[in-house]
C-alpha positions in Angstrom: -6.4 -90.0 -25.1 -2.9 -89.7 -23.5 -2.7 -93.6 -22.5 0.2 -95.0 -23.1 -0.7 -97.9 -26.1 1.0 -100.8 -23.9 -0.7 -100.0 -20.7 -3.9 -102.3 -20.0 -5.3 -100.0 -17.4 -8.4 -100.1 -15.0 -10.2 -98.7 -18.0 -9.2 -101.1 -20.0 -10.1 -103.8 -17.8 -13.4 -102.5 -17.1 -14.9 -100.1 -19.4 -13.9 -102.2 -22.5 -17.5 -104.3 -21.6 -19.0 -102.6 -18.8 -22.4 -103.1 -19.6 -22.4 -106.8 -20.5 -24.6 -109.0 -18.5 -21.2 -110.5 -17.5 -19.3 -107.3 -16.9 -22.0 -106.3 -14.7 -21.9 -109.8 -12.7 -18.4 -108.8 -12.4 -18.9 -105.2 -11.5 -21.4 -106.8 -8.4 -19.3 -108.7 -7.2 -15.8 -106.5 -6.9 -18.3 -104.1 -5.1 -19.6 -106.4 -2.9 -16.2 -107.3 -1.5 -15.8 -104.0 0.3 -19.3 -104.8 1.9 -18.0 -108.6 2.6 -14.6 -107.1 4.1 -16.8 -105.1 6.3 -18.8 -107.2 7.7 -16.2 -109.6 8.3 -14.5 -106.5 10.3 -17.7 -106.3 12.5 -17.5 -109.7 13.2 -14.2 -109.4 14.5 -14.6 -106.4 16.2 -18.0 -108.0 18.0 -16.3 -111.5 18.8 -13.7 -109.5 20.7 -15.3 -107.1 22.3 -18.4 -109.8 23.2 -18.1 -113.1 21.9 -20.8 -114.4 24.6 -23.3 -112.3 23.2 -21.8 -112.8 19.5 -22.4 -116.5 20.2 -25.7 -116.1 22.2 -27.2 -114.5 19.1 -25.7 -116.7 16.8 -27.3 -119.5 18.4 -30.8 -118.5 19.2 -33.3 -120.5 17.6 -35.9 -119.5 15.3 -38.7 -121.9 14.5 -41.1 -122.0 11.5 -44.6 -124.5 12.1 -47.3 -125.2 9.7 -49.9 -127.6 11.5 -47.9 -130.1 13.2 -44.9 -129.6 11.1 -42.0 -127.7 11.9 -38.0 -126.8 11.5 -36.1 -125.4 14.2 -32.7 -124.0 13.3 -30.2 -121.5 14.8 -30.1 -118.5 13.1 -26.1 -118.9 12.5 -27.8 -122.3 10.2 -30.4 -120.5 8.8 -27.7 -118.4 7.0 -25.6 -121.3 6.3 -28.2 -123.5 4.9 -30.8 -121.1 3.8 -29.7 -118.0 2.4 -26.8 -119.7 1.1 -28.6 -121.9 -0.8 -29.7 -118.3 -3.1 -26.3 -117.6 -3.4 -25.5 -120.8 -4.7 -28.3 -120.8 -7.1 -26.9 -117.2 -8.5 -23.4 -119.1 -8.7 -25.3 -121.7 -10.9 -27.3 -119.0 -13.1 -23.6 -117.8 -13.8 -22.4 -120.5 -15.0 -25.5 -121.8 -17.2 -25.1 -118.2 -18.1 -21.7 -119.0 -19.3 -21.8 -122.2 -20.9 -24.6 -121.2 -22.6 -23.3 -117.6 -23.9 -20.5 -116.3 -22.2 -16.9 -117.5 -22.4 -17.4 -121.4 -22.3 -20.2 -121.5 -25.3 -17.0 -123.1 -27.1 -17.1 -126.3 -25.6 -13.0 -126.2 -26.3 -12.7 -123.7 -24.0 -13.8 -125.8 -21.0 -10.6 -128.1 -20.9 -8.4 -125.9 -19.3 -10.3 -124.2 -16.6 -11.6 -127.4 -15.5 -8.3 -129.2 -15.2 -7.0 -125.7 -13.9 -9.8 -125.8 -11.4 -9.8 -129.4 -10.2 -5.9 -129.3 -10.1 -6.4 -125.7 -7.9 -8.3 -127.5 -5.7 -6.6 -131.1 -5.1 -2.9 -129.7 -4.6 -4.1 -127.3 -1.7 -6.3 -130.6 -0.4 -3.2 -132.6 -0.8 -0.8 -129.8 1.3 -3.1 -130.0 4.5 -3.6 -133.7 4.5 0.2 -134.2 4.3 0.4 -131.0 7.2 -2.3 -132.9 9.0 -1.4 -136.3 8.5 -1.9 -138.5 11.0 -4.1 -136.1 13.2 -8.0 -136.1 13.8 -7.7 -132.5 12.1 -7.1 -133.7 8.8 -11.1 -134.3 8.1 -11.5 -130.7 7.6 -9.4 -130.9 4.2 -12.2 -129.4 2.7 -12.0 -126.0 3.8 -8.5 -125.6 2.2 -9.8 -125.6 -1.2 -12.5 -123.1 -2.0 -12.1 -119.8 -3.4 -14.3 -117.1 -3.0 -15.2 -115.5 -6.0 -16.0 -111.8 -4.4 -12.7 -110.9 -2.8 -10.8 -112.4 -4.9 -12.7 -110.0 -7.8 -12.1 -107.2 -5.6 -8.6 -107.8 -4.9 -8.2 -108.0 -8.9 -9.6 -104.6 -8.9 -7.6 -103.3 -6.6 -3.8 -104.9 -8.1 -4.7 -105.8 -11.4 -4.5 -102.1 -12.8 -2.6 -104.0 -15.8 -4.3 -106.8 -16.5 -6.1 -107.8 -19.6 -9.8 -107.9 -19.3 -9.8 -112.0 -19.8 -8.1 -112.1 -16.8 -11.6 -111.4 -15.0 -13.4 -114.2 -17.2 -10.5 -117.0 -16.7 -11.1 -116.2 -12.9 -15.0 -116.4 -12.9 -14.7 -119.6 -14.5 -12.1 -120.9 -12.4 -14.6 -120.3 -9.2 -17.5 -121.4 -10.9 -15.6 -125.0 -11.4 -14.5 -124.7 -7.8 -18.2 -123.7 -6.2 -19.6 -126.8 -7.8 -16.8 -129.0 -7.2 -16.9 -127.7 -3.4 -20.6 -128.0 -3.5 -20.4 -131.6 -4.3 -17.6 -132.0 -1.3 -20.0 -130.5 1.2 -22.8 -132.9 0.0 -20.6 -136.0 -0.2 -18.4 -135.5 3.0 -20.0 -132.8 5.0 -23.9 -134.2 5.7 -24.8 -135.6 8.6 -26.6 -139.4 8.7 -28.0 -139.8 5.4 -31.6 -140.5 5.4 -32.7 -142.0 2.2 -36.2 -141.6 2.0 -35.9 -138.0 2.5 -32.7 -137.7 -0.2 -35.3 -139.6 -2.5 -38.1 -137.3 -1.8 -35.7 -134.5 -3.1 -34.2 -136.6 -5.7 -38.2 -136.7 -7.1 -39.0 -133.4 -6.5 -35.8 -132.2 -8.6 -37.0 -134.8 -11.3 -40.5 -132.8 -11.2 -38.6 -130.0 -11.9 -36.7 -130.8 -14.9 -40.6 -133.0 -16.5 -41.9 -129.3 -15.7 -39.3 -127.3 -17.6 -39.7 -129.9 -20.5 -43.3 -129.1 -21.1 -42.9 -125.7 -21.0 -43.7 -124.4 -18.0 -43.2 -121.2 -17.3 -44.7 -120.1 -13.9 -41.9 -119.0 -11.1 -44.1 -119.4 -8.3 -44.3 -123.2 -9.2 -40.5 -123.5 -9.4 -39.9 -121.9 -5.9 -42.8 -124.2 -4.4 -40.4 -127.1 -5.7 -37.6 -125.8 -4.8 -38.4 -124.9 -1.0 -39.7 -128.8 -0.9 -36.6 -130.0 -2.1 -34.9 -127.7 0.0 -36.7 -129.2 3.1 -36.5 -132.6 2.2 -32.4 -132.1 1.6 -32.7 -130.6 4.9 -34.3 -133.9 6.5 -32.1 -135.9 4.3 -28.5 -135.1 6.1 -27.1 -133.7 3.3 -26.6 -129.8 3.1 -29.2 -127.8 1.2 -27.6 -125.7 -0.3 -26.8 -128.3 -3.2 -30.8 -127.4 -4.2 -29.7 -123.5 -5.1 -27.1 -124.8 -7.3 -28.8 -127.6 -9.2 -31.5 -125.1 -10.3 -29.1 -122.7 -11.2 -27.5 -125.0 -13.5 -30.8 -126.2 -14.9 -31.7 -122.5 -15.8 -31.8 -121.5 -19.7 -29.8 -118.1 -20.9 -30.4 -117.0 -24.2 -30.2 -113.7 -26.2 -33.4 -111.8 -27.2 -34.4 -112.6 -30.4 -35.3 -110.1 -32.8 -38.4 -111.7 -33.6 -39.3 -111.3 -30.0 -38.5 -107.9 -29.5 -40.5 -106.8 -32.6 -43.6 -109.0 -30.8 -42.8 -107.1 -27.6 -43.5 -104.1 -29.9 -46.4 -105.0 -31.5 -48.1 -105.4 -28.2 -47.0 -102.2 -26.6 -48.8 -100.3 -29.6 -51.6 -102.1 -29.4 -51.6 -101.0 -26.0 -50.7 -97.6 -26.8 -53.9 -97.3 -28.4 -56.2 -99.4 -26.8 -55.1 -99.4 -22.7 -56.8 -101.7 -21.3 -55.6 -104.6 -17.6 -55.6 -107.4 -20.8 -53.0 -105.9 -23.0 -51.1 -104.8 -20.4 -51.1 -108.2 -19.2 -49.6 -108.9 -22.7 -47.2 -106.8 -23.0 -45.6 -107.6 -19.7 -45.6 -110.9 -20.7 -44.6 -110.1 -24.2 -41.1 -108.1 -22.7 -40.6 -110.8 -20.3 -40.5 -113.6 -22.8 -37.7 -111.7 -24.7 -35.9 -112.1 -21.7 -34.2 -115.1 -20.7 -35.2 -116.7 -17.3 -31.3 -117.0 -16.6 -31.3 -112.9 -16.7 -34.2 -112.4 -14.9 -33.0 -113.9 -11.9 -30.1 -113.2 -11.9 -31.1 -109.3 -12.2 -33.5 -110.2 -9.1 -31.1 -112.3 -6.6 -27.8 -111.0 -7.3 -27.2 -107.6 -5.5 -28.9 -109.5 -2.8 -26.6 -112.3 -2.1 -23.6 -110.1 -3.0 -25.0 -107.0 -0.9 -26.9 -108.8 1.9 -26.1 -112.8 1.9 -22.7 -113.4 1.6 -22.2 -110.5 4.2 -24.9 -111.6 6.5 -22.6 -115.3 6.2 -19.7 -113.1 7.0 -21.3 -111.4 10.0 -22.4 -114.7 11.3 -19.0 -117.0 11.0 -16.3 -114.5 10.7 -16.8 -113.8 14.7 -13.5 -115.4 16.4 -10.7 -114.1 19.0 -7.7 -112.7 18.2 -5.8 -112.0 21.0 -2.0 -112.6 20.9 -3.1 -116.0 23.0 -5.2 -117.0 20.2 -2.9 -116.2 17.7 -0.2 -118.2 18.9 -1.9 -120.9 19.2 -3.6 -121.2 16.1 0.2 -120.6 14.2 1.5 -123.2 16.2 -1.9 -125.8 15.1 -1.9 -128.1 12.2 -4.9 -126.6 11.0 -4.4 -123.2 10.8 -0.9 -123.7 9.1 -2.4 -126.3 6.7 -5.1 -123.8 5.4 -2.8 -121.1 5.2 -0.4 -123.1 3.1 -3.1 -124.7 1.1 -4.7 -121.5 -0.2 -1.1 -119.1 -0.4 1.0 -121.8 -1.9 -1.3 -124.8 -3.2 -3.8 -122.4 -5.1 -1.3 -121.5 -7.6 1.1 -124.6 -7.4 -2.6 -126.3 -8.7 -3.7 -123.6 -10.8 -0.6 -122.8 -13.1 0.9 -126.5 -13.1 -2.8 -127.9 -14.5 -2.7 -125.1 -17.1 1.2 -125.9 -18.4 0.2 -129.6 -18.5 -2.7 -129.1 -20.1 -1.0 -127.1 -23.1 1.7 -129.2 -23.5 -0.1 -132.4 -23.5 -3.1 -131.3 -26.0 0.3 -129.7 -28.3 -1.1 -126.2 -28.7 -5.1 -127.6 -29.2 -5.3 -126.1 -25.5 -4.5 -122.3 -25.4 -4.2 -120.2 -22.4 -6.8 -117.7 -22.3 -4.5 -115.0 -21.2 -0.6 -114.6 -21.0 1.6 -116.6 -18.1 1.7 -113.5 -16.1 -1.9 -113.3 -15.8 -2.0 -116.8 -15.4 0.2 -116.5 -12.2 -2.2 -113.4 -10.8 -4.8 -115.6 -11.3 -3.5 -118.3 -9.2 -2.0 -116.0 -6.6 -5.8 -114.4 -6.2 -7.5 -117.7 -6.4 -5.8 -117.9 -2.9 -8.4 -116.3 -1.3 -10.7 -118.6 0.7 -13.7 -117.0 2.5 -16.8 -117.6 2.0 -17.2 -121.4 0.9 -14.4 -122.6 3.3 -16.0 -120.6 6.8 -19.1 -123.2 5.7 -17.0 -126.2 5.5 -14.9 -125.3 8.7 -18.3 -125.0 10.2 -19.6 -128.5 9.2 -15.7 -130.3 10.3 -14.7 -128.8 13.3 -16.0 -127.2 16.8 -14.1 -125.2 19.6 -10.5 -123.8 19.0 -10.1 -125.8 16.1 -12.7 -123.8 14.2 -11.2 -120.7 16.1 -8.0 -122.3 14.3 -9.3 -122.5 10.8 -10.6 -119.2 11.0 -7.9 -117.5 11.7 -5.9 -119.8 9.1 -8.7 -118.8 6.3 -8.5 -115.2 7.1 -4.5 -115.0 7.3 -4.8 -116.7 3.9 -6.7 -113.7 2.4 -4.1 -111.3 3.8 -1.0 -113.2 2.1 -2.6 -113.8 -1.2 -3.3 -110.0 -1.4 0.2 -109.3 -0.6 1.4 -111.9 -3.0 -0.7 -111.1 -6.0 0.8 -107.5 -5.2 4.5 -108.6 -5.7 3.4 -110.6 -8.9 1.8 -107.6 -10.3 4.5 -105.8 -9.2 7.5 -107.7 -11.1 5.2 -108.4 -14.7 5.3 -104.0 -14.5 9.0 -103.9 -14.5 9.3 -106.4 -17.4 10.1 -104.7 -20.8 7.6 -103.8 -22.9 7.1 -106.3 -25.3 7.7 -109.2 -22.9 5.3 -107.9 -20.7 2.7 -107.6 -23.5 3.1 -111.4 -24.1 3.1 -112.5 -20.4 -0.1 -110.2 -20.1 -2.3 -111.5 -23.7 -0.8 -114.6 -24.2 -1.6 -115.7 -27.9 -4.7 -117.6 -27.4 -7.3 -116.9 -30.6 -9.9 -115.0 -29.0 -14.1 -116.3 -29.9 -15.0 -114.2 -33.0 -18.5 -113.6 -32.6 -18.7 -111.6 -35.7 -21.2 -114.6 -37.8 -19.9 -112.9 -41.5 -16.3 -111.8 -41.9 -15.8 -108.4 -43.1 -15.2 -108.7 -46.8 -13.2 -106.0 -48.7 -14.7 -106.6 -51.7 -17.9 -105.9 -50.3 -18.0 -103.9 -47.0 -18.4 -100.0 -46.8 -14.8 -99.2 -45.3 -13.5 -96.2 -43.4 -9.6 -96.5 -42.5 -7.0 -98.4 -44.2 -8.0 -101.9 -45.3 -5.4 -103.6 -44.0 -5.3 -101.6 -40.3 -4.6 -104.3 -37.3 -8.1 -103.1 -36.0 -11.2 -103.3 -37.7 -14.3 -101.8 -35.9 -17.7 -102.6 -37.4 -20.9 -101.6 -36.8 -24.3 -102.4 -37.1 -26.8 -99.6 -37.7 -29.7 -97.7 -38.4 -29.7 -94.2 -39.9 -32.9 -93.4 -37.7 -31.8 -95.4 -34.5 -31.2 -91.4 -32.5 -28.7 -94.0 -30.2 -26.7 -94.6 -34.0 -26.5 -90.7 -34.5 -24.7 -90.2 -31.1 -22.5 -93.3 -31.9 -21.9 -91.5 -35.2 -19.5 -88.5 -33.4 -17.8 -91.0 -31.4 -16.7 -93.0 -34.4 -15.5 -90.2 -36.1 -12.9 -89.5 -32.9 -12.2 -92.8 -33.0 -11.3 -92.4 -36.7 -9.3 -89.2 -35.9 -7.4 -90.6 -33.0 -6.2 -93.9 -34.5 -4.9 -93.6 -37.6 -4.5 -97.9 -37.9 -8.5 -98.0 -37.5 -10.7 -99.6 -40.5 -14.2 -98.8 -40.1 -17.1 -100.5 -41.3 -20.9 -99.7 -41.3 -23.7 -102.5 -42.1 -27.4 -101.8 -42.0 -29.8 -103.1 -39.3 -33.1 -101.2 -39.7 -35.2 -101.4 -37.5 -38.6 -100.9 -39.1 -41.0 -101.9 -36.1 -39.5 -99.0 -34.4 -37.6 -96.8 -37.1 -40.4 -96.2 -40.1 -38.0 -94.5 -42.6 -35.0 -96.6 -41.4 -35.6 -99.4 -44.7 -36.2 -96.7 -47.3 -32.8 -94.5 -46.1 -30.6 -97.5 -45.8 -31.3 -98.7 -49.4 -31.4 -94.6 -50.2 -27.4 -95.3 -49.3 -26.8 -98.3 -51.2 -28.5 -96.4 -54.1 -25.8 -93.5 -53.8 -23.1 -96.4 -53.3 -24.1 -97.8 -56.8 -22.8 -93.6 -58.0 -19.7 -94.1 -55.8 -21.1 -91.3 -53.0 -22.3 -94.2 -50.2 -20.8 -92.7 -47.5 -21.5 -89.0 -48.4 -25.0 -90.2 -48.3 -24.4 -92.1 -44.8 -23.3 -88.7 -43.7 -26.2 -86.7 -44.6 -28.3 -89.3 -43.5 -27.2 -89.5 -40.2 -26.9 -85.8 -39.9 -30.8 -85.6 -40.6 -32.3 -88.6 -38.9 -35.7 -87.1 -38.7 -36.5 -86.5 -42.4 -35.7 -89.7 -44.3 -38.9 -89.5 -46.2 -38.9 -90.2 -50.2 -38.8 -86.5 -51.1 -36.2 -85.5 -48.3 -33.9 -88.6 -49.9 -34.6 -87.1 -53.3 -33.4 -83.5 -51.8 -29.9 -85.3 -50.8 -29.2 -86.8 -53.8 -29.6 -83.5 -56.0 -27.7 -81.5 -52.9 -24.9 -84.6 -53.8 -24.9 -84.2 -57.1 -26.1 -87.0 -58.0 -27.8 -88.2 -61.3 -31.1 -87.5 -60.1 -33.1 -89.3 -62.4 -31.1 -92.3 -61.8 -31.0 -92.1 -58.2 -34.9 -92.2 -58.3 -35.3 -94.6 -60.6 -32.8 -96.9 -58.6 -34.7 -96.1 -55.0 -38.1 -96.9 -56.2 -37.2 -100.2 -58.1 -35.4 -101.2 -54.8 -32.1 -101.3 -56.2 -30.2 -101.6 -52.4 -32.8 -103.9 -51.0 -30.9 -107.1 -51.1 -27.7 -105.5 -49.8 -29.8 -104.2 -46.9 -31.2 -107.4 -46.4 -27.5 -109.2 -46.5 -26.8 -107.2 -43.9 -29.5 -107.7 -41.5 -29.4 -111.5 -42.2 -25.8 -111.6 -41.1 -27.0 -109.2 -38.0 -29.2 -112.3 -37.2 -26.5 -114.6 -37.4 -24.2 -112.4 -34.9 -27.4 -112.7 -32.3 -27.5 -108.9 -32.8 -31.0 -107.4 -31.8 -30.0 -104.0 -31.6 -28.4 -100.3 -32.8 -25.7 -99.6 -32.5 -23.5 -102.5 -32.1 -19.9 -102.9 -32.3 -17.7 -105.7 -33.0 -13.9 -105.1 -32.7 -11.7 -107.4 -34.6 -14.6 -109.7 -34.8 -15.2 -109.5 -31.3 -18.4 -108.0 -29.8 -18.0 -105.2 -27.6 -20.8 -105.2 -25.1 -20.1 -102.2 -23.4 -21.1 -98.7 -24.0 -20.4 -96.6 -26.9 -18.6 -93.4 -25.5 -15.1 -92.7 -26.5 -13.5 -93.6 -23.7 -15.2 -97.2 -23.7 -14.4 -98.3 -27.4 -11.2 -96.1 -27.3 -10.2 -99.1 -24.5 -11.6 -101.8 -26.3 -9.2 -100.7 -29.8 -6.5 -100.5 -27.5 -7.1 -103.8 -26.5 -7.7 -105.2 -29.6 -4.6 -103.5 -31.1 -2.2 -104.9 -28.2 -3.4 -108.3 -28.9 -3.0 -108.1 -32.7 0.8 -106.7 -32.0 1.3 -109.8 -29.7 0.0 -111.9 -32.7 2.1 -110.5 -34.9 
């Protein structure tokens, strides 16, 4: 607890929501760029020690034949345009995962990373054309504009020790833009001869998919059959494939359980509890997985293996290239390699800051910056790392030493926007305090997820009232998960003094039997002004919350017996109880415990050391505010 109260650390970066479906995209991703960097290494290490048998085995073919039909790729393709089309249909589960729930679910949020991320990619586009002007090199503009999402995480990991957790989000979204915008670059200006009865073919196949999804079906076997078909026909077509992954990523539905589900999901596991028989196990699989969006069950399934096996397979297959102090010079003295190198290291940013200023000053404040200046600059430094997305279009626009060229330019790129980012970092750390609080939060209004405000007049409070921080929780006094939350949230209360605390009942009575009857036992002792020496017994005793074992508690409070009775049996607490689980529904809250910090839901765990982070991060940006 020794943290200095300005410092937005690694912790609270990552602990603040590191359970989140988001956080753990993240999380995937930042490791998986070790794993990138090292196969990249290998390829390096390989092309130099043997770049005729790097490119022999690169280049063997690999056929696949049903009946008379066949496709005969390269394995070096196979990578590019078949695993690579997973990745890019993980990419679009993300970013239906965020529009749909994440970040971008407020549609006003989408203005600035999309101008950010358009502008981030046509200034570096712009720098290599006018390098390359002139030149036959100028058609592989395209792979000066990509970022890739993994190192760029990682790097972020690795100099952003200070950064506020945003920071992560306003990056995601900014390479979620710029995959589908390069996506659409590498099916536009990268295919070969267009064949149009083969795009058409795809075109209806995709049209198949989106008639199935409408009616309901449900089946993932029939949506890979499709896919594959479309995949082959794209393939035929001329234009790349991998535009399939990404159009049924986009097309993917994420949603939050509902409660309704979850107590279904629970009616058929006791059913099977007592009668265990193939059928209602059938059910209940079926029963949990409907809970579940689709958009989360893939992505739990594909992405460690496009973050831990595709992307550095893609490495391991392009990242192979010479780099003798012949090959060096040349490539520093070529159009190319400079114009990628100044794309990425100077354009990225140039792009990604200058779209964000415009954007606020022209909307007059409608548009807020999601995170401070500072953070804003990391983010464009970072975003200067092309890998992943611009090796493919290199691939597709040039052959020879001028690949060798833009290789070398793409990989140069990632060393100088690490350094870079470094020296930004570096400066916002030696900026006083308060100034460096503002260029870190910036004084955006954050998306309160939090469906009924806390009311004074109404909540149970903890803390001073009017504390910059309030911390509310949603609970059940059998929930054993609540009575470990329960220690934690009196260290909370212990260490910050400026913490309000508030407690609101979720009982979960398909699981939790006694956990109606003890929350309105609380109310009950609320109506004799003891609610929260109740709530402490209660949760002290979670397994005996039985009529007589509330009645024991009431006399052991001193409390009007007769009264308290008389109040517990007529129901007396009911419709607070209720209140609060209505407005549980209305936060998309399924489960106990769950926190929401200044209105803000903390999906991360609930040990100290994560909701100690996520106060201090709610507290720094209330001091900004102020």
């Amino acid at each position: 607890m020794s943290m200095p109260a300005g410092d937005f650390t690694a912790q609270t970066a990552s602990e603040a929501e590191s359970h989140s479906p988001l956080r753990d995209f993240l999380r995937t991703e930042t490791g998986s760029a070790a794993v990138l960097v090292a196969a990249a290494v290998v390829a390096l290490v390989w092309a130099n020690v043997a770049l005729a048998d790097y490119e022999a085995f690169w280049r063997t073919r690999l056929s696949v034949e049903a009946g008379s039909y066949g496709i005969s790729l390269e394995l070096r393709e196979w990578v590019n345009s078949g695993l690579m089309t997973l990745f890019f249909f993980v990419v679009g589960l993300e970013a239906r995962r965020e529009f749909d729930m994440g970040e971008l679910r407020d549609r006003r949020q989408l203005a600035l990373p999309i101008a950010a991320g358009v502008c981030g990619m046509l200034v570096p586009v712009a720098l290599y054309l006018v390098i390359n002007a002139g030149r036959e090199t100028a058609q592989g503009w395209g792979a000066a504009m990509s970022t890739d999402t993994a190192i760029a995480l990682g790097m972020l990991a690795v100099v952003g020790r200070r950064m506020p957790p945003g920071l992560r989000v306003l990056i995601l979204s900014l390479t979620v833009i710029d995959d589908f915008l390069a996506l659409a670059v590498i099916a536009v200006a990268y295919s070969d001869r267009i064949s149009v009865p083969a795009l058409l073919t795809a075109v209806g196949v995709f049209v198949t998919v989106l008639v199935f999804r409408r009616y309901g079906i449900t089946r993932g076997v029939v949506y890979a059959l499709l896919a594959l078909v479309a995949w082959i026909a794209l393939l035929e077509s001329g234009v790349d494939p991998v535009v399939i992954g990404l159009a049924m990523g986009l097309i993917t539905y994420a949603y939050p359980a509902s409660r309704s589900d979850l107590e279904h999901a629970t009616g058929l596991f006791r059913l099977f509890r007592e009668q265990p028989t193939p059928e209602l196990e059938r059910l209940v699989r079926e029963g949990i997985a409907s809970a579940i969006s689709p958009n989360d069950r893939l992505q739990r399934m594909y992405h460690p293996w496009t973050s831990h096996v595709v992307v550095p397979l893609f490495a391991l297959a392009n990242a192979g290239i010479p780099v003798g102090g012949e090959e060096l010079a040349r490539a520093f003295a070529s159009p190319v390699t400079l114009g990628i190198l100044v794309a990425f290291v100077l354009g990225k940013p140039i792009g990604i800051v200058g779209a964000s200023a415009l954007a606020a000053f022209l909307s007059r404040g409608r548009i807020q910056l999601p995170v401070g200046w500072g953070a804003l600059i990391t983010a464009g430094t970072l975003a200067g790392v092309g890998f992943t997305v611009s090796l493919l279009i290199a691939t597709l626009a040039f052959d020879g030493t001028r690949l060798e060229d833009a290789k070398i330019g793409i990989l140069a790129a990632v060393v100088c926007s690490f350094v870079l980012s470094q020296a930004v970092t570096a400066l916002i750390g030696l900026l006083p305090r308060r100034v460096r609080l503002r260029a870190l939060v910036g004084e955006a209004d954050m998306i309160i997820d939090l469906a009924v405000p806390v009311d004074p007049d109404r909540d149970h409070f903890r803390g001073p009232r009017d504390a910059p921080v309030t911390l509310v929780e949603y609970g059940d006094y059998e929930c054993p998960h609540c009575g470990r939350a329960e220690t934690v949230v009196r260290e909370l209360l212990g260490d910050f003094r400026d913490l309000c605390y508030v407690w609101r009942h979720l009982p979960l009575t398909d699981v939790h039997v006694h956990a109606q009857l003890a929350s309105e036992a609380a109310e009950v002792a609320g109506l004799q002004g003891r609610f929260w020496d109740m709530h402490d017994v209660l949760i002290s005793h979670q397994g005996a919350l039985r009529f007589d074992d509330l009645r024991g508690y009431a006399a052991d409070l001193g409390l009007d017996p007769e009264r308290f009775e008389r109040d517990l049996r007529a129901r007396a607490g009911a419709v607070r109880v209720a209140e609060d689980a209505e407005s549980a529904d209305l936060s998309g809250v399924v489960g106990t415990p769950t926190f929401f910090v200044n209105g803000r839901r903390h999906h991360g765990a609930y040990d100290v050391e994560s909701l100690s982070a996520a106060v201090r991060a709610a507290r720094e940006r209330a001091a900004v505010a102020a």
